[in-house]
C-alpha positions in Angstrom: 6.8 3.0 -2.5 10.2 3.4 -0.2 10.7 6.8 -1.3 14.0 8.3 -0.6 15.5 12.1 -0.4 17.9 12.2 -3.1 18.2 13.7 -6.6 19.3 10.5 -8.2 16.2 8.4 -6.2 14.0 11.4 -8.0 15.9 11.2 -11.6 15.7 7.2 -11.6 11.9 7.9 -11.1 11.4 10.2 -13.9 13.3 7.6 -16.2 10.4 4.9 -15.1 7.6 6.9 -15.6 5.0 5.9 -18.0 4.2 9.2 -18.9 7.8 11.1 -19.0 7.0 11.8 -22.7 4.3 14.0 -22.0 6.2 16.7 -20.6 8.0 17.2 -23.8 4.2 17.7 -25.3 3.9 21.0 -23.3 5.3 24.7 -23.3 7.7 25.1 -19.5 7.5 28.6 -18.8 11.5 29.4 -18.4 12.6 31.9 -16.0 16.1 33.8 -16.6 16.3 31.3 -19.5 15.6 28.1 -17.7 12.8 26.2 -17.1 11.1 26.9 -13.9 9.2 24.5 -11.7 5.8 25.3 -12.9 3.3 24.2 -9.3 0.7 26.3 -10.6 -1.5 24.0 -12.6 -4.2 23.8 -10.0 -5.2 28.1 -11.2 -3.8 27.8 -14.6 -2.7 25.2 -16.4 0.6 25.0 -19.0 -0.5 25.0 -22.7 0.1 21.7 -25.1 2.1 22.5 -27.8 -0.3 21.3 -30.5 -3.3 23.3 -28.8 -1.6 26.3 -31.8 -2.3 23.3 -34.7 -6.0 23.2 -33.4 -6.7 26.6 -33.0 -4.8 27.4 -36.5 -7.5 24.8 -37.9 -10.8 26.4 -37.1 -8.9 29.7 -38.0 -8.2 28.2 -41.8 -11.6 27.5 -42.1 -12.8 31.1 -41.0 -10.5 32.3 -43.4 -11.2 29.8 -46.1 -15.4 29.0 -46.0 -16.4 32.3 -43.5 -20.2 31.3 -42.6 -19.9 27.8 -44.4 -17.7 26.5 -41.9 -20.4 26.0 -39.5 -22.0 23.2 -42.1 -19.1 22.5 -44.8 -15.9 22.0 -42.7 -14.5 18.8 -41.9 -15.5 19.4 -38.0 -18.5 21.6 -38.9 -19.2 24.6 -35.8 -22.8 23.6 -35.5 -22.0 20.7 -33.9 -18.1 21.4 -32.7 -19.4 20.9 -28.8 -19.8 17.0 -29.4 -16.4 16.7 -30.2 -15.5 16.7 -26.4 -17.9 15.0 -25.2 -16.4 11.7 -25.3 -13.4 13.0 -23.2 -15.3 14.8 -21.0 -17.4 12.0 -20.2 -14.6 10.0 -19.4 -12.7 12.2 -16.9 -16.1 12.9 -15.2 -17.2 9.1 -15.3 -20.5 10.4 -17.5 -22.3 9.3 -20.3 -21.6 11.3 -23.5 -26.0 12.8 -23.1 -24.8 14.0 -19.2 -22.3 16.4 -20.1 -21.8 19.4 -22.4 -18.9 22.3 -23.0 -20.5 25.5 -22.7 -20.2 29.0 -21.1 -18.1 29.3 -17.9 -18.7 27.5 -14.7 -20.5 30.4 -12.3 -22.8 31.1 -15.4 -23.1 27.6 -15.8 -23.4 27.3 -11.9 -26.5 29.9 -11.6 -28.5 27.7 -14.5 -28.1 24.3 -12.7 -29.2 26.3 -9.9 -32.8 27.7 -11.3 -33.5 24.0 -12.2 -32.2 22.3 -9.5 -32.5 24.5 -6.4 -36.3 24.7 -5.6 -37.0 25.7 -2.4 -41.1 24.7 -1.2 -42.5 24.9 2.1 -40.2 24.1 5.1 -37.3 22.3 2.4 -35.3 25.7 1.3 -31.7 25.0 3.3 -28.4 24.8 1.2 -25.7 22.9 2.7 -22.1 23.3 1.7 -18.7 24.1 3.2 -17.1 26.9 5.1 -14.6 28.7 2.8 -16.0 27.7 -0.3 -14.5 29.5 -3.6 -16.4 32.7 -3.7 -17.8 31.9 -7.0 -19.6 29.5 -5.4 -20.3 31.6 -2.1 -21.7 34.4 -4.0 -24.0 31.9 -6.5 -25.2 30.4 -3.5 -25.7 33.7 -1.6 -27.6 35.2 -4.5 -29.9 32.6 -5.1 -31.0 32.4 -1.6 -31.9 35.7 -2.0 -33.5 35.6 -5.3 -35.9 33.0 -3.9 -37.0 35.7 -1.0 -34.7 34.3 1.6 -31.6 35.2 4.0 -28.3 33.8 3.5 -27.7 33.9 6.7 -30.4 31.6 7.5 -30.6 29.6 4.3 -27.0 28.7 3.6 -25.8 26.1 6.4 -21.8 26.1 6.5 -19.9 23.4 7.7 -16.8 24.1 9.6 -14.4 21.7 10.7 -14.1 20.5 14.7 -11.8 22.7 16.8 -8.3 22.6 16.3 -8.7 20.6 12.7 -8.8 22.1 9.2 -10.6 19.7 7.3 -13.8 18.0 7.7 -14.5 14.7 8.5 -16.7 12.8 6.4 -18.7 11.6 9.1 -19.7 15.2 10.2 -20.7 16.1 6.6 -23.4 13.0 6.5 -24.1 13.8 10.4 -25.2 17.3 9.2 -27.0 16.2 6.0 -28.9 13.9 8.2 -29.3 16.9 10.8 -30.6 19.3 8.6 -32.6 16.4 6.5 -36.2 17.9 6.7 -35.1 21.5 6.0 -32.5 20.9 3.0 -33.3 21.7 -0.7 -29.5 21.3 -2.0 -26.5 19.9 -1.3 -23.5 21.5 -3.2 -20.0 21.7 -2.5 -16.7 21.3 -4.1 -15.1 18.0 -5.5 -11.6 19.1 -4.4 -11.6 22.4 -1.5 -10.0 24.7 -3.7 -8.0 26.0 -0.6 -7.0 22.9 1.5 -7.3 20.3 -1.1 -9.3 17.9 0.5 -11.0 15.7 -1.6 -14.7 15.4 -0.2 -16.1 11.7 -0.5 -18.9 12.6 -3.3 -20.2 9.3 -3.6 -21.4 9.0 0.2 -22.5 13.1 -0.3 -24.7 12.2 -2.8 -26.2 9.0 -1.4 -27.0 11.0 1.9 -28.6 13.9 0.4 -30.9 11.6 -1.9 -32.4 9.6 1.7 -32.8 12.9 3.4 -34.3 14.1 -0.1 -32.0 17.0 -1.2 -30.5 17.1 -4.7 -27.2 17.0 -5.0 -24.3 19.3 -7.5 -21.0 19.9 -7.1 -18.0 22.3 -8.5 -15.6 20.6 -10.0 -12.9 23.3 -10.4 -10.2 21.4 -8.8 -11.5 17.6 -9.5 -11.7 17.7 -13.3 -8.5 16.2 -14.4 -7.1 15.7 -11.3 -9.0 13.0 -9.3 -10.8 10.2 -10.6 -15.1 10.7 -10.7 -18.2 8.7 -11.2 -20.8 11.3 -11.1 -23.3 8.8 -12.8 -22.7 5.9 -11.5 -22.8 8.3 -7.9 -26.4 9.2 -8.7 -24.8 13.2 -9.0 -27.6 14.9 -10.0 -25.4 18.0 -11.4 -22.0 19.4 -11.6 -19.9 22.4 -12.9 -16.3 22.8 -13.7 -14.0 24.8 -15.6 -11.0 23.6 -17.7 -7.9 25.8 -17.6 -6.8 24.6 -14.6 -6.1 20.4 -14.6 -7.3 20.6 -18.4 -4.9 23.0 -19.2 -7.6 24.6 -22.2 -6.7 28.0 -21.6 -7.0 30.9 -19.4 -11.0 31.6 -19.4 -11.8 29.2 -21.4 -15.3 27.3 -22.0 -16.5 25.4 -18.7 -18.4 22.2 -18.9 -21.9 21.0 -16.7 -22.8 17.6 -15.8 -26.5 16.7 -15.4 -27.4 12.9 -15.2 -29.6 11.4 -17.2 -32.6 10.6 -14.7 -33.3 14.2 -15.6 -32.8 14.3 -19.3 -36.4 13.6 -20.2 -37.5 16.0 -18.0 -38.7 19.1 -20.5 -40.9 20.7 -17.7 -38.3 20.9 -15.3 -37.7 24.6 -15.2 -34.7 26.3 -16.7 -33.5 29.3 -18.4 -33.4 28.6 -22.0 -31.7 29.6 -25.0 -31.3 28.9 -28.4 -28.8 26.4 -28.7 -30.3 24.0 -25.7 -34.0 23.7 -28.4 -34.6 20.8 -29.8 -31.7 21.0 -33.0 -33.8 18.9 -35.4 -36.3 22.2 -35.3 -33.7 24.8 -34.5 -33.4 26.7 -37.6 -37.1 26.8 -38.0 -37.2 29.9 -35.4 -40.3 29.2 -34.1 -41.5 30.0 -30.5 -41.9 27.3 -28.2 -38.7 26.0 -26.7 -38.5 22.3 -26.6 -35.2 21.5 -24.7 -32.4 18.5 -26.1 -32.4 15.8 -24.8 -29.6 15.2 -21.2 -27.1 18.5 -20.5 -27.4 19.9 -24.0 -30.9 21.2 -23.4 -29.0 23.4 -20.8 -27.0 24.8 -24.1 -27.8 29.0 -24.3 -26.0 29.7 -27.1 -23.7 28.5 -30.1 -20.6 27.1 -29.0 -17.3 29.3 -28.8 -14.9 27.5 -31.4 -11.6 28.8 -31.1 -11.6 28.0 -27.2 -13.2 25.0 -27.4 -10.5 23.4 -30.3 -7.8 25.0 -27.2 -9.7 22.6 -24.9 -10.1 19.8 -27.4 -6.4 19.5 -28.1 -5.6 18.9 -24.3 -8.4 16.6 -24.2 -6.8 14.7 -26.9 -3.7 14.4 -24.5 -6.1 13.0 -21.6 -7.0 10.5 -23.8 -3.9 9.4 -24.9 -2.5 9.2 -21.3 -5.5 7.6 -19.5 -6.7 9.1 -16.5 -6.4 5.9 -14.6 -2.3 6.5 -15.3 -2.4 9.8 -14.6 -4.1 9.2 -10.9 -1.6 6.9 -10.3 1.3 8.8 -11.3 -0.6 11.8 -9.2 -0.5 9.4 -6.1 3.2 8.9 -6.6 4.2 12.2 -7.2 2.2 14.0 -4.8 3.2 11.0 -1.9 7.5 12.0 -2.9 6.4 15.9 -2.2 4.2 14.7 1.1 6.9 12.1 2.0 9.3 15.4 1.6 8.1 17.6 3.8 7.7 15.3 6.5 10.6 14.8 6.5 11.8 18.7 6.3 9.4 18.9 9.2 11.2 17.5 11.4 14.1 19.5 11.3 11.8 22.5 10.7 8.2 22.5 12.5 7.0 26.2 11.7 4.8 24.5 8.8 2.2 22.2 8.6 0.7 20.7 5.5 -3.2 21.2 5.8 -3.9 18.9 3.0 -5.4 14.9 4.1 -3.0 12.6 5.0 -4.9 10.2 3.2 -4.1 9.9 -0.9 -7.9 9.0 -1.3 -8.4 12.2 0.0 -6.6 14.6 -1.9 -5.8 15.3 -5.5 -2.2 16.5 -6.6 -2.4 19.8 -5.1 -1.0 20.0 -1.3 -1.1 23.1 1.1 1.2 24.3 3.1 0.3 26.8 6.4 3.5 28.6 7.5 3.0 30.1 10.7 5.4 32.4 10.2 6.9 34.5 7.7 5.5 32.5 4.7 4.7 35.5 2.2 8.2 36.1 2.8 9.2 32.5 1.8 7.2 32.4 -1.4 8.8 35.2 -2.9 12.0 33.3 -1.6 11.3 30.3 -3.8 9.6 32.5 -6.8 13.0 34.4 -7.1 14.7 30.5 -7.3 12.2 29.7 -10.7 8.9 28.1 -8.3 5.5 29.5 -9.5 3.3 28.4 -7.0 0.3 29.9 -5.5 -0.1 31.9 -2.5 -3.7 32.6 -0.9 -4.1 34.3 2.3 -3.2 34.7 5.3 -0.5 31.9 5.2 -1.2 29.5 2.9 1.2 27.7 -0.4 -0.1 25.7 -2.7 1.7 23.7 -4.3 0.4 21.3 -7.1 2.7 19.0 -9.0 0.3 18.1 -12.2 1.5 14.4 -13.1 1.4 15.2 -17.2 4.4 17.9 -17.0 5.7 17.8 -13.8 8.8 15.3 -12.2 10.0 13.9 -9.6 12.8 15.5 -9.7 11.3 18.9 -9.8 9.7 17.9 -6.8 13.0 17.2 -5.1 14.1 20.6 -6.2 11.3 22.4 -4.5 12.0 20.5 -1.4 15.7 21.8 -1.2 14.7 25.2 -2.4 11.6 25.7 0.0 14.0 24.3 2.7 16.5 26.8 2.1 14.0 29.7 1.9 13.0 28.5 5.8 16.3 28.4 7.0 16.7 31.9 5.7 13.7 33.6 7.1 13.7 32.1 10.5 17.5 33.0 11.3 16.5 36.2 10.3 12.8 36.9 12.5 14.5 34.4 15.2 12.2 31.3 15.4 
């Protein structure tokens, strides 16, 4: 696309986009009575307007049947869980057996990890990246440990070359083949929570498996955002939460992935509770656990309704959009903020974006390093109605999600984010 820098190039955008209605199906946060440019979806996600109807459902039915609603309801609790996973299998590229909604995703993190991390012998090593969330450091760290080992030793970091923020995907299969011998697991994000790079999974995972590691990943910041094939991949497990992208709720119930080459696999060792037994023997309450068959055998306990009809009713909304229009309205959104700040930077060159160039590298979210002054400029553009995120030391993330945000709220953040840099550098004299 020819994009251009102009309000009316952004508003004759918005009037051709495919999915302009689905704005109008979600709550915008208003500040000082208007509503703000919400860039925040990649930590917490805006709420859908009917996710109230769904929630207001399962409460009628508490109200109305108490106990009975887990067998006598029109979408009976006992089996609520199944009712996402047809979406879920869709925006992970899954078939319905390989995924299930249930607990969050560190707790859901730590049980793929007593399955699937088995050190033996020589073949204990964890590869992942450098800067991972710290969910995922301290999981990884802890485990390590639990097994009788040292982090320090165990956990194998990759960091990108001098001078460069992101890795390359050639030194990610370089050290997998490295390390080959001595690696037990590969896990690392889908999307870097922090840079927003968008690892190449596929090639990950087809590494890992000829060196002989399994392979997992957290899909925090992939889920809804970038399009996935973990089966088709060969993934052999994966985590995520939903009230980021999903937009289910702040807390709500995560989601785990495991394919189906180990769904048949009852001795593979787990930590088991009741809801993962077999269900056609459940409410005999016998001893002996006999897991479900795919990721439902990974199920601890009975599923959390009035989240999980939050998370359904976004769902519903994914499915009505498509994902494959949502990526592409992602690519086009995100390239009019990229396209943007290029061109900002070159009047102003005290900010780098640290996100890939590439769009097949990156989701929707794009990070900007200020060198100088850039606490000070978020605030600038939070007092102007932004909500974006700010990590340290010097980082904005910004994250235009393609089901409520515009072009033209794009445009605005450019002129407002330009003006906060004109005003903090005549004052610290760049």
């Amino acid at each position: 696309m020819n994009y251009k820098a102009s309000e009316a190039f952004a508003i004759e955008q918005d009037q051709q986009d495919p999915l302009k209605d689905f704005r109008k199906k979600f709550f915008i946060p208003q500040i000082e009575g208007k509503d703000c440019i919400y860039f925040c979806g990649n930590s917490l996600g805006l709420q859908p307007k009917i996710t109230r109807m769904y929630i207001d459902e399962e409460l009628q039915v508490w109200q109305n049947l108490g106990v009975d609603g887990h067998f006598a309801s029109k979408n009976p609790w006992v089996t609520y869980q199944k009712l996402l996973k047809k979406p879920l299998a869709a925006l992970v590229g899954a078939q319905e057996g390989e995924v299930v909604a249930m607990n969050n995703l560190t707790s859901n993190l730590h049980l793929m990890l007593v399955s699937f991390y088995r050190p033996k012998g020589g073949r204990y090593k964890i590869i992942t990246e450098a800067g991972a969330f710290p969910s995922d450091q301290y999981a990884l760290e802890t485990q390590v440990k639990f097994h009788g080992y040292a982090p320090d030793d165990a956990i194998i970091e990759l960091v990108p070359r001098p001078g460069e923020v992101t890795l390359r995907t050639e030194d990610i299969l370089a050290a997998i083949e490295q390390h080959g011998d001595d690696v037990a697991l590969v896990m690392m994000a889908g999307v870097q929570y922090y840079t927003g790079q968008w690892f190449d999974l596929d090639s990950i995972t087809a590494t890992s498996h000829r060196v002989g590691a399994v392979v997992g990943f957290d899909l925090a910041h992939a889920i809804g955002n970038v399009p996935l094939q973990l089966h088709a991949w060969g993934v052999d497990f994966a985590v995520w939460c939903t009230y980021k992208y999903l937009n289910a709720g702040p807390g709500n119930v995560g989601g785990a992935f495991v394919h189906e080459k180990h769904a048949t696999a009852p001795d593979l060792p787990r930590f088991a509770g009741w809801w993962g037994h077999d269900e056609a023997e459940r409410f005999l309450m016998q001893k002996g656990f006999k897991p479900m068959e795919g990721a439902d055998g990974w199920q601890l306990s009975n599923a959390n309704i009035l989240p999980l009809s939050a998370q359904r009713a976004s769902l519903d909304l994914f499915m009505e959009a498509g994902m494959d229009k949502v990526r592409k309205k992602s690519l086009l959104l995100t390239g009019y903020l990229a396209y943007l700040l290029q061109e900002l930077k070159q009047e102003k060159d005290h900010f780098h974006v640290i996100t890939p160039d590439n769009p097949t590298e990156r989701g929707c979210q794009l990070s900007i390093s200020i060198d100088h002054g850039g606490k000070k400029i978020f605030e600038a553009i939070a007092r102007e109605g932004v909500i974006a995120d700010w990590r340290e030391p010097q980082v904005i993330r910004i994250a235009p999600a393609p089901l409520y945000n515009t072009f033209e709220e794009v445009y605005r953040f450019a002129v407002l984010f330009s003006k906060a840099l004109h005003a903090i550098e005549s004052k610290v004299g760049f």
